[in-house]
LUMRO-653137 format. One record per residue (C-alpha): residue number from 1; residue in one letter; chain; y, x, z. Coordinates in steps of 0.001 Angstrom, whole numbers, plus 500000, padded with zeros to 6 digits. Last residue first. Example, Ala and Ser with C-alpha at 12.3 -4.5 7.8 and 13.67 -1.06 7.14 Angstrom:
// LUMRO-653137
(r 2 'S' 'A' (498940 513670 507140));
(r 1 'A' 'A' (495500 512300 507800));
END
This chain:
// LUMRO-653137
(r 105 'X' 'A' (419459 726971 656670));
(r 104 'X' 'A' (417546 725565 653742));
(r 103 'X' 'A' (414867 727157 652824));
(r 102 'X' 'A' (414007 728101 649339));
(r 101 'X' 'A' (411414 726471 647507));
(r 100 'X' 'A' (408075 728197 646836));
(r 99 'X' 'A' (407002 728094 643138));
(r 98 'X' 'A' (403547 725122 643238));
(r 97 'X' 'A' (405212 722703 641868));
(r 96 'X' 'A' (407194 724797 639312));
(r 95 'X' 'A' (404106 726010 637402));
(r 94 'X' 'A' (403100 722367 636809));
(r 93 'X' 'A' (406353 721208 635372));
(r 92 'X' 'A' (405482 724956 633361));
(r 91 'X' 'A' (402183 723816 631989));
(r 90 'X' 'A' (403402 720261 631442));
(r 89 'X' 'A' (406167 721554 629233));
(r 88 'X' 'A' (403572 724009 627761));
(r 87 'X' 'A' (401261 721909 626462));
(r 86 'X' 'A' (404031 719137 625528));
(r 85 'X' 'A' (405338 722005 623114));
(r 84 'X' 'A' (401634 722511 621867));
(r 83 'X' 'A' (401247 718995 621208));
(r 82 'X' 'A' (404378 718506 619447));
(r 81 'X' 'A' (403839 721351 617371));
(r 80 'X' 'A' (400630 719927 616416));
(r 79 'X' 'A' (401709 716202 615502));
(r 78 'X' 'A' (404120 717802 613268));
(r 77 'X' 'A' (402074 720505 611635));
(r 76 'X' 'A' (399079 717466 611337));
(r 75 'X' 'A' (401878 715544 609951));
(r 74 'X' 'A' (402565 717736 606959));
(r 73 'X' 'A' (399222 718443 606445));
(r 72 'X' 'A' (398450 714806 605871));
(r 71 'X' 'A' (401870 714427 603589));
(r 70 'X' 'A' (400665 717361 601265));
(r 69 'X' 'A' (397255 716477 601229));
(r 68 'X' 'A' (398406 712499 600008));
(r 67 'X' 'A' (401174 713963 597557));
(r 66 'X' 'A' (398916 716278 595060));
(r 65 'X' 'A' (400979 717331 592781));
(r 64 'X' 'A' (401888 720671 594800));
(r 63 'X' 'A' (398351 721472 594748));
(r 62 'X' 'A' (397266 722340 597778));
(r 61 'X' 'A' (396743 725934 599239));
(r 60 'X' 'A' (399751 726245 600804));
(r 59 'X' 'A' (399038 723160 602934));
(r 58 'X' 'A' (395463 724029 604365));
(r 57 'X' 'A' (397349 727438 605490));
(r 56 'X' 'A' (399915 725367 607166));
(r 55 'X' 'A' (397769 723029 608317));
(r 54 'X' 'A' (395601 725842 609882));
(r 53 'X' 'A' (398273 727251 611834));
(r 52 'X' 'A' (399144 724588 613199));
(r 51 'X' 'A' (395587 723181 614341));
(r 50 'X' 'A' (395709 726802 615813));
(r 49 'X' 'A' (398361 725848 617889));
(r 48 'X' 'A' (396377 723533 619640));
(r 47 'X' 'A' (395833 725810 622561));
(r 46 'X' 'A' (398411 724730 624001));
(r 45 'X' 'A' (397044 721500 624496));
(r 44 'X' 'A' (393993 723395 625617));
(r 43 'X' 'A' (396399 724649 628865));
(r 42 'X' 'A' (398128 721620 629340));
(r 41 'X' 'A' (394569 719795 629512));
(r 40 'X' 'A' (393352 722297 631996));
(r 39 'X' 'A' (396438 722244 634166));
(r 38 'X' 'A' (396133 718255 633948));
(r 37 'X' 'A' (392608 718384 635109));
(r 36 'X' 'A' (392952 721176 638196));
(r 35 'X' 'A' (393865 718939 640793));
(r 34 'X' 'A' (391225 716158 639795));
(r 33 'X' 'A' (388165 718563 640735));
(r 32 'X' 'A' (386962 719745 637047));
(r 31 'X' 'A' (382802 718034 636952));
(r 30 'X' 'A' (383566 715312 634883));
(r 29 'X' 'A' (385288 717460 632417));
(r 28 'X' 'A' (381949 719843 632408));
(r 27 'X' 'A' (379737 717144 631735));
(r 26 'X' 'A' (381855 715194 629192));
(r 25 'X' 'A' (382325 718207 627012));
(r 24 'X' 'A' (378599 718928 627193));
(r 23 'X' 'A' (377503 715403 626086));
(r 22 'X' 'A' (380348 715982 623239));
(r 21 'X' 'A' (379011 719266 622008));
(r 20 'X' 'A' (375660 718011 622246));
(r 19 'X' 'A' (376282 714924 620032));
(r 18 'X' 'A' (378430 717029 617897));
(r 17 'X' 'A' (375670 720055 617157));
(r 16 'X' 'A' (372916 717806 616388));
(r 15 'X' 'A' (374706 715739 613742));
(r 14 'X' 'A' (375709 719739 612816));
(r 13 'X' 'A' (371861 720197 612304));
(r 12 'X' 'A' (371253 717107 610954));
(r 11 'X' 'A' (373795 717479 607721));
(r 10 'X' 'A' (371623 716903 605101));
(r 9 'X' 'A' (369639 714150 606413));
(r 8 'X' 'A' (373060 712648 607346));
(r 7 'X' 'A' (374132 712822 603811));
(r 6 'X' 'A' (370873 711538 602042));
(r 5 'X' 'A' (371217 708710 604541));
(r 4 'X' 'A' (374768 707977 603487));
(r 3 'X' 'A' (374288 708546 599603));
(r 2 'X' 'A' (371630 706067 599593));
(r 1 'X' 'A' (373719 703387 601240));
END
């Protein structure tokens, strides 16, 4: 219990930093008109390729004995590719709504 409360003392500041990055997060979501929510979601899915890239890098740096970082990196690279590719799948579904069709004659 000790070692809790001598972590959070510790850490305040970025205690500090999460609650207002969430409040903030939720304020400025709230405020995105409906239309423009699953553009904006597409787009930071995308955006996810960093979480990628850092797996990667978190991966080559582990010991190759040790299974449990190996297997956690492993599926963060998964679960990341699969969020960027449905970032851009919805990006471009979107993209093609708003492409004029031809008319018909």
């Amino acid at each position: 219990m000790e070692e809790s409360l001598n972590f959070i003392g510790e850490n305040m500041e970025m205690i500090y930093f999460l609650i207002l990055a969430i409040l903030l997060g939720v304020e400025v979501i709230s405020n995105v008109p409906a239309i423009l929510h699953t553009p904006l979601m597409s787009g930071a899915n995308a955006i996810h390729g960093v979480v990628v890239v850092g797996a990667i890098i978190v991966m080559l740096h582990a010991a190759p004995d040790n299974y449990p970082s190996l297997i956690v990196g492993f599926l963060a690279v998964v679960m990341g590719t699969l969020n960027v590719v449905g970032g851009f799948v919805v990006t471009d579904r979107m993209l093609e709504m708003f492409k004029k069709k031809p008319k018909k004659s």
